[in-house]
N, C-alpha and C positions, 0 to 999 in steps of 0.2 A: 339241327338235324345232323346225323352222323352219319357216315356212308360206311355201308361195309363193301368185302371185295367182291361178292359177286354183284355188286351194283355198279362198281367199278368196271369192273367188266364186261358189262350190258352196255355203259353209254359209252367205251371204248369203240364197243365192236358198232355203236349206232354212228360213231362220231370217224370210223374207219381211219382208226389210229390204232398203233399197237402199243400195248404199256403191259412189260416182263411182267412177270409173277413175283420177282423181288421189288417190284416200282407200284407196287401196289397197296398195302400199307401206308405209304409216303403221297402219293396218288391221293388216296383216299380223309388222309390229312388234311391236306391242300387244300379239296374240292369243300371238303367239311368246313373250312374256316371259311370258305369265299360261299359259302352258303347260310353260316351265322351273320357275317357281316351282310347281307344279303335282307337277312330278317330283321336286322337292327331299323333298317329303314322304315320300316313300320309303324315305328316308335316315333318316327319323326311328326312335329305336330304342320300339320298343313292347313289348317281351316282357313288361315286368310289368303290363302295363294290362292290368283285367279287362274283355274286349267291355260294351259297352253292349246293352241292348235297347230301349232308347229313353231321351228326359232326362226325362219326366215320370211316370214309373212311381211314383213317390213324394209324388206333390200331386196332391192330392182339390180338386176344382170344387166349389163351393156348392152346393147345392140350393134352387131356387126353387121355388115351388108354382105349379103348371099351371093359371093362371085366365085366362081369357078376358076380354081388357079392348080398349078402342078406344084407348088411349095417351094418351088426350086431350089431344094438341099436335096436332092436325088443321091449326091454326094458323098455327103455327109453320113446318112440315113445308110448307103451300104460299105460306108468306112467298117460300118461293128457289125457287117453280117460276117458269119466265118466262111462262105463260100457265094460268091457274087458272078456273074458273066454275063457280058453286057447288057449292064446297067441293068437284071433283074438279079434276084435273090436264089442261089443253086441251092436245092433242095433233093432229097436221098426220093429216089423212086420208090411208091407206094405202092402201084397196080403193077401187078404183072401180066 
């Protein structure tokens, strides 16, 4: 399948990305190969695979117990805020 530019252009503006007018060409190269190798899959023979119904039907998650705790790295946690004041996180005023 081969994309031209105003195709490119259509799933640009649906995917609300911008891609120049000179990236378009190159764009639509790209997209066209990963849409050939896309179809090759096709080809593939699968008769003896049995369908999947998911990869994890087979592993069990931990069990944690449900206790209510503050984490206590409050700390830590507003080391990498860039404006902190006691012990919450300073944020720019929204409502006026």
């Amino acid at each position: 399948m081969s994309l031209d530019k105003a195709t490119i252009r259509r799933v640009a503006t649906l995917a609300r990305i911008e891609v120049p007018d000179a990236d378009l060409d190159a764009t639509a190269a790209k997209l066209s190969g990963i849409l050939k190798w896309i179809e090759q899959l096709s080809e593939v023979n699968t008769d003896n695979v049995t369908p999947m119904s998911g990869g994890t039907t087979d592993l069990k998650q931990p069990w944690r117990s449900d206790t209510v705790n503050d984490g206590g790295i409050a700390d830590k946690v507003l080391a990498n805020a860039p404006d902190a004041h006691d012990g919450f996180f300073g944020v720019p005023k929204v409502v006026e």
